[in-house]
C-alpha positions in Angstrom: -22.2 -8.9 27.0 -22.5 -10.7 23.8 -20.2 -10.8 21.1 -22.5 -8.5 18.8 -22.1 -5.7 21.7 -18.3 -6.3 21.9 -18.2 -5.9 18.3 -20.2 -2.9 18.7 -18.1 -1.1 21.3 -14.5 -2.7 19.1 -16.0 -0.3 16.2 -16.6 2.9 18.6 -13.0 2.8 19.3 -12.1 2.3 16.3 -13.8 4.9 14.7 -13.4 7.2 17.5 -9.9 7.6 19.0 -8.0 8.1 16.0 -10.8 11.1 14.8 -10.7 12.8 18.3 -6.9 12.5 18.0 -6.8 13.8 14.2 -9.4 16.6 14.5 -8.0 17.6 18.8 -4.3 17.5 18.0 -4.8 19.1 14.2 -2.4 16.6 12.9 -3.8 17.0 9.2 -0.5 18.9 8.0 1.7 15.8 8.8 -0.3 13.1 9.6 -3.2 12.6 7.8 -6.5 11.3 9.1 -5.4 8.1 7.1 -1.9 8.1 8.9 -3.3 8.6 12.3 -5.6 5.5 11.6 -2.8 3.7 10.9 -0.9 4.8 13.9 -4.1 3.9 16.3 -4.4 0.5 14.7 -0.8 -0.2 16.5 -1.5 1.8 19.7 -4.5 -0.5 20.2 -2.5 -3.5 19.5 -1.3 -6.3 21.9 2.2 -4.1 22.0 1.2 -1.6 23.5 -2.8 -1.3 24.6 -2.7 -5.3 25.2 0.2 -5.1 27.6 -0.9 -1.9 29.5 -4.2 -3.5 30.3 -4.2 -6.9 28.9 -7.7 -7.9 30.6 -9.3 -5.4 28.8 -7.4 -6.0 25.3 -8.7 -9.4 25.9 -12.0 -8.4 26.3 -12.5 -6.3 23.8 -10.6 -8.0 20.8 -11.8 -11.7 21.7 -11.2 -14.1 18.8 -14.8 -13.6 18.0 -14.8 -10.2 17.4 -11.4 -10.2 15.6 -12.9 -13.3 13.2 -15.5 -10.7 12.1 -13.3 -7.5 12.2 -11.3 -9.8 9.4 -13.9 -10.2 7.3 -14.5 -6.3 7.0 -10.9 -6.1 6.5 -10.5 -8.4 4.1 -13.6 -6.3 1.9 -12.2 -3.1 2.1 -8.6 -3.6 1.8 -9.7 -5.7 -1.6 -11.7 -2.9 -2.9 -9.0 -0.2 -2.2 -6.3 -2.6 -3.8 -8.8 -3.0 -6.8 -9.4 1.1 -7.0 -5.3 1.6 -7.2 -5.3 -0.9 -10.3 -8.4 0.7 -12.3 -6.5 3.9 -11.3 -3.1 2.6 -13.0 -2.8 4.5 -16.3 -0.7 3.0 -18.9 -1.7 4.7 -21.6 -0.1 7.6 -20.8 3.4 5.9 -19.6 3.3 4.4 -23.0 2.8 7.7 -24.5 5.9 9.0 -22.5 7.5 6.0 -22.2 11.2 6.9 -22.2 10.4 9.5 -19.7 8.2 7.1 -17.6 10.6 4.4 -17.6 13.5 5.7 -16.8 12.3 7.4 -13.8 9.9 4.4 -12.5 13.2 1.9 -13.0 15.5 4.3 -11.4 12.7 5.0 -8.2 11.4 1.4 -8.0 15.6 0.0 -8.3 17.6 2.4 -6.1 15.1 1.6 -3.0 15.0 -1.9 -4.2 18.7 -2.3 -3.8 19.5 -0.3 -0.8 15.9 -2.4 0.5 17.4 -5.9 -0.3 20.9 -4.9 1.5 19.2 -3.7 4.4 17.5 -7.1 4.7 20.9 -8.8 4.3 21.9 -6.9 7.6 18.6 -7.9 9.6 19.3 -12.0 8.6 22.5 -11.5 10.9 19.6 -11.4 13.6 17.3 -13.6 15.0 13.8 -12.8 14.8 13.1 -11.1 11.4 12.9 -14.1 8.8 9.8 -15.8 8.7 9.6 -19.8 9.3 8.6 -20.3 5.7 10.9 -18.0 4.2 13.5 -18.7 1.9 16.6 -16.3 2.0 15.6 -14.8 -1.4 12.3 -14.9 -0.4 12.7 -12.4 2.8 15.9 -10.2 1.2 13.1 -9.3 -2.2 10.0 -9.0 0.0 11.6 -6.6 2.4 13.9 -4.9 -0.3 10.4 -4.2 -2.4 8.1 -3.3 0.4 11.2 -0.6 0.8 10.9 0.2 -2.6 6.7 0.7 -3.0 4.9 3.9 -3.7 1.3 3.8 -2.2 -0.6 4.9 -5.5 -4.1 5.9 -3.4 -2.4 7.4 -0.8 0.0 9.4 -3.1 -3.3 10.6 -4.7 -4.5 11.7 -1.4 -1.6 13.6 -0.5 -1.6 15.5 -4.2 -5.1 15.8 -3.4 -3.7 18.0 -0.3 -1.0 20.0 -2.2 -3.4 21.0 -5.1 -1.3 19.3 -7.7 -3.2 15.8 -8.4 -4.8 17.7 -12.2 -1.8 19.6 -12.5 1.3 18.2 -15.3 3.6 17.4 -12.3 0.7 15.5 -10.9 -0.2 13.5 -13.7 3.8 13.1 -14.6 4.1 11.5 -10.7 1.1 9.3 -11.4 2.4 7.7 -14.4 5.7 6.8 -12.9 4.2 5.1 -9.7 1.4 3.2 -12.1 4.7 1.6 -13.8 6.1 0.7 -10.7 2.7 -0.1 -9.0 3.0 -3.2 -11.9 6.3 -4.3 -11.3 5.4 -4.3 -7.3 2.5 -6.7 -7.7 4.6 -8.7 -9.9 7.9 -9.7 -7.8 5.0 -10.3 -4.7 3.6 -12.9 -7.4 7.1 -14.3 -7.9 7.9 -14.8 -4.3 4.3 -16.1 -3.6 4.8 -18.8 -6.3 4.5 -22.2 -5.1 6.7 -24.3 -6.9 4.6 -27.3 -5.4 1.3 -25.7 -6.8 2.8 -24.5 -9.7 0.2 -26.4 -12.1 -3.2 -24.4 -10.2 -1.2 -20.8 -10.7 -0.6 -21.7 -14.5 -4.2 -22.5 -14.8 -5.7 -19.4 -13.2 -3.4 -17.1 -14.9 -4.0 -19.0 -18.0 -7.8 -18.8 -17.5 -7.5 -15.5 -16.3 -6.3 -14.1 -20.0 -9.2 -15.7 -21.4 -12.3 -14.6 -18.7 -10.6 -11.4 -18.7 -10.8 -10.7 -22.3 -14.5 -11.7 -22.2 -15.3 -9.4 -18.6 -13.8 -6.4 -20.6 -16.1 -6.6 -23.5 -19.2 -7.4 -21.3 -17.9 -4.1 -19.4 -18.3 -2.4 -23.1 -21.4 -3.2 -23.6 -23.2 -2.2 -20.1 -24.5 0.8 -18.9 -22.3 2.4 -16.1 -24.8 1.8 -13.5 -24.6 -1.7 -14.2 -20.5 -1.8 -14.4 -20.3 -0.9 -10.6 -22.1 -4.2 -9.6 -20.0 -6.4 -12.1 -16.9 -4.9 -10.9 -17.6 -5.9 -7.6 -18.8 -9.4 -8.7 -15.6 -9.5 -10.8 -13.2 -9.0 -7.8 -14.8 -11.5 -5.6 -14.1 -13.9 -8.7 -10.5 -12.9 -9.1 -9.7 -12.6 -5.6 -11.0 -16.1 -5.1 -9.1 -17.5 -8.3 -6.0 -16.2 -7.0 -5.9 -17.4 -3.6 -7.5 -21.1 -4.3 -4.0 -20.8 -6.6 -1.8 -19.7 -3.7 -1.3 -16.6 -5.3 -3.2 -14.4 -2.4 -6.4 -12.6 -2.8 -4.7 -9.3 -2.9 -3.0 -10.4 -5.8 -6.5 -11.1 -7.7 -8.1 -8.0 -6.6 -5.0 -6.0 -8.1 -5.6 -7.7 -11.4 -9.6 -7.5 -10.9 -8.6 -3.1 -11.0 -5.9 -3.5 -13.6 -8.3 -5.5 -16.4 -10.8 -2.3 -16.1 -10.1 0.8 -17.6 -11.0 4.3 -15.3 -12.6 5.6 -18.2 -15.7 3.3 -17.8 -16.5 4.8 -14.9 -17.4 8.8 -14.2 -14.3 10.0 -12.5 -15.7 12.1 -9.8 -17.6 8.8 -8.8 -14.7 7.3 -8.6 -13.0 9.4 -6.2 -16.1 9.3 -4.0 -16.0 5.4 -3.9 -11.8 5.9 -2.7 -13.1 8.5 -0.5 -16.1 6.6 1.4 -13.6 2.9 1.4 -11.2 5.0 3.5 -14.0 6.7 5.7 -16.3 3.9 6.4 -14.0 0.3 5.9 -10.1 1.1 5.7 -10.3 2.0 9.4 -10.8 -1.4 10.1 -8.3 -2.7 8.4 -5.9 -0.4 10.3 -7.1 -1.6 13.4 -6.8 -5.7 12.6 -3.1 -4.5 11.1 -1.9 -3.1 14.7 -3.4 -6.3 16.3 -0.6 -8.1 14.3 2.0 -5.8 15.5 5.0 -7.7 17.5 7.5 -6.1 19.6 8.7 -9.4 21.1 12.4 -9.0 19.6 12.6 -5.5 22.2 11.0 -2.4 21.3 14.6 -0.9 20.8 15.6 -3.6 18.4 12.4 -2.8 16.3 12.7 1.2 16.5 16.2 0.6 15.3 15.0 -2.1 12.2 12.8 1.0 11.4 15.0 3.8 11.5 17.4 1.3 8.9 14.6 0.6 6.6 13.4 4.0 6.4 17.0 5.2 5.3 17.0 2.2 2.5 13.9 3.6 1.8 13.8 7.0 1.4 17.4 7.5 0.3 17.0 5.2 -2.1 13.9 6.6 -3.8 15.9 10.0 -3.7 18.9 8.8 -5.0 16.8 6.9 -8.2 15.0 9.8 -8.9 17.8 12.3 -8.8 19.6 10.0 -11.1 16.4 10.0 -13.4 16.5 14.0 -13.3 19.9 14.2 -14.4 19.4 12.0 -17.2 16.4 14.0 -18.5 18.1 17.3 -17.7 15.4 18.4 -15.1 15.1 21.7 -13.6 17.1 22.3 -10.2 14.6 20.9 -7.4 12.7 19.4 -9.5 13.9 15.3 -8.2 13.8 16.1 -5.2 9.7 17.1 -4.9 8.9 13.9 -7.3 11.4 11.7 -5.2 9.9 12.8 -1.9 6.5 12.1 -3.7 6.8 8.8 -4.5 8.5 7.8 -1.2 5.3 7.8 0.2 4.7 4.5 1.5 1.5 3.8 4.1 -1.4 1.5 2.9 0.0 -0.3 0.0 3.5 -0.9 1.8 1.0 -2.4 4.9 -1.1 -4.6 2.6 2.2 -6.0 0.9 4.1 -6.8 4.2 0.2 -7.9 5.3 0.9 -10.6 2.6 4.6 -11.4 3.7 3.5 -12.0 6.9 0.4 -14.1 6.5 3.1 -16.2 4.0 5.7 -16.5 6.8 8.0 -14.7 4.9 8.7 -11.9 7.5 8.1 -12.3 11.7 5.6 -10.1 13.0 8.2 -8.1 14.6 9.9 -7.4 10.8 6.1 -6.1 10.0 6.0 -3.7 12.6 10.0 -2.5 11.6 7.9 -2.0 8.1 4.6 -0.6 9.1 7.0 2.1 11.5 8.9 2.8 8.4 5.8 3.2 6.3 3.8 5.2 8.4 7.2 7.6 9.1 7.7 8.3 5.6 4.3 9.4 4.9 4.5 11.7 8.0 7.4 13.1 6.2 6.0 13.7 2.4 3.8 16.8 3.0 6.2 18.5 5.1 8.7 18.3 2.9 7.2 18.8 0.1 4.8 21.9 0.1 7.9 24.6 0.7 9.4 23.1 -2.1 6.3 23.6 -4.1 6.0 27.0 -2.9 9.2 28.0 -3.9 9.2 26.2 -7.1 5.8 27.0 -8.4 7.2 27.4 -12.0 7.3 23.3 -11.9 3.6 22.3 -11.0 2.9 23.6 -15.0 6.1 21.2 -16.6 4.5 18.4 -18.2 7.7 16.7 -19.3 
């Protein structure tokens, strides 16, 4: 066969076995056609798939076919990252702002910390620090990928529980657009190049300036025309960033954040999400598990998991629990938001994605991350909708 007919039967798979195992095993209540992607990505990885039948692995996912499964990944993960940055909404945190920044510092911290001292523990252990990593380096980048709420998929999930247009939906999204910033912007700190310093001054410096001229252009179109410059913008930002070591993902997060959601019709919007996840995001999935690593011992990265997930989840509920009694919240109340913004999967992939194409983590640390994120999205909806069924009185509380 030739490559184009490998490719061809790489993307029946991929496309196939996680929707036969969503739609057969009616997962949809805790796992999510998005989390069940994510999960297939690392079944057909060279952990598991590759070592049960590694002629076929190596068949299949030849360098050839991975080199152009890349390239679709690279697209659609920088056009979901740019969707969660036009989807940010500062306006409204402003409006709210003591509100909004109490509990974004207290849910983006709490995780943060009990992340970074969770890290501390793994550097006692060979195998989880990347070669190019410095200590501060790997203790902030796996103490913050502990610490991120996964804007898009966080919409999704509200999506689910009927509460996205609903106050508490719209109180949740302002506090994960705050920490949404403050994510992308320790991953620009521990990207920095100190020995490239000068190019990231002078994209960031040049990026001010373009910006400010994109966003009146963007004024002055028509919608129809705004979706193509968008998508012309991103390719120029995501380019910018990485010729300054900064990362592509980093420039398609500032491509979303420079454009405001109300140029675009809103419904649209949600239908551009929609199709990325249906028709690209899968591949990203997919080239994710291929990076998975369980050299280390599957024990030792089950157990990595299981100690990130704690950091992670019982730090988000301790932060926002401490936010609730602060702002005198109703009983129950910190507990649906903290669960809520604990939810981790795609954005939590795409930054330890970025750690691990830096060096900064082992490919055995991402799959200890991509475990934990994919375990505490399984846990969200669960969780969460007998709370909300109980406590229907706080879907209407705005503040």
């Amino acid at each position: 066969m030739n490559t184009t007919e490998i490719f061809l039967i790489a993307m029946t798979i991929i496309f196939t076995v996680p929707w036969l195992i969503w739609r057969v095993g009616k997962t949809d209540y805790y796992a999510p056609l998005v989390v069940v992607q994510i999960l297939t990505g690392i079944l057909l990885g060279p952990g598991i798939l590759g070592a049960a039948f590694p002629e076929y692995y190596q068949f299949v996912f030849n360098p050839a076919v991975i080199q152009s499964l890349n390239g679709i990944a690279w697209w659609a993960v920088m056009l979901f990252v740019m969707i969660a940055g036009i989807e940010l909404d500062l306006k409204k945190a402003w409006a709210h702002r003591r509100e909004s920044g109490i509990t974004a510092g207290l849910a983006l911290g709490m995780p943060l910390l009990f992340g970074c001292l969770a890290a501390a523990l793994l550097l006692g252990f060979a195998g989880w620090i990347g070669p190019q990593a410095l200590i501060w380096q790997f203790v902030l980048g796996v103490g913050m990928a502990c610490a991120v709420t996964a804007l898009p998929i966080l919409i999704l999930l509200m999506e689910k529980l009927d509460i996205l247009r609903q106050p508490i939906g719209q109180r949740i999204l302002r506090y994960a657009s705050l920490d949404d910033i403050a994510i992308w912007g320790v991953l620009a700190l521990i990207l920095m190049d100190w020995q490239r310093v000068g190019k990231q001054l002078v994209f960031l410096i040049a990026f001010v300036f373009i910006a400010w001229g994109f966003r009146r252009l963007m004024q002055a179109l028509a919608e129809r025309d705004r979706w193509y410059v968008a998508l012309i913008w991103l390719a120029v930002c995501a380019f910018g960033a990485d010729w300054a070591g900064l990362h592509f993902m980093v420039g398609a997060f500032l491509a979303g954040a420079t454009i405001d959601a109300d140029w675009f019709d809103q419904e649209k919007m949600d239908q551009l999400r929609h199709h990325v996840l249906l028709a690209f995001m899968p591949v990203f999935f997919l080239s994710t598990g291929l990076r998975t690593n369980w050299a280390v011992g599957g024990e030792a990265v089950f157990v990595a998991a299981a100690l990130l997930l704690v950091a992670s989840v019982a730090g988000k509920l301790l932060g926002v629990r401490l936010a609730g009694r602060i702002l005198n919240w109703a009983p129950g109340e910190a507990s649906i938001i903290g669960w809520l913004l604990q939810t981790k999967a795609l954005i939590m992939i795409i930054f330890a994605n970025i750690l691990l194409d830096r060096q900064i983590i082992t490919s055995e640390a991402f799959t200890a991350l991509l475990l934990m994120a994919v375990a505490s999205t399984m846990l969200t909806v669960p969780l969460v909708a007998p709370k909300l069924a109980r406590l229907k009185e706080l879907i209407f509380r705005s503040a």
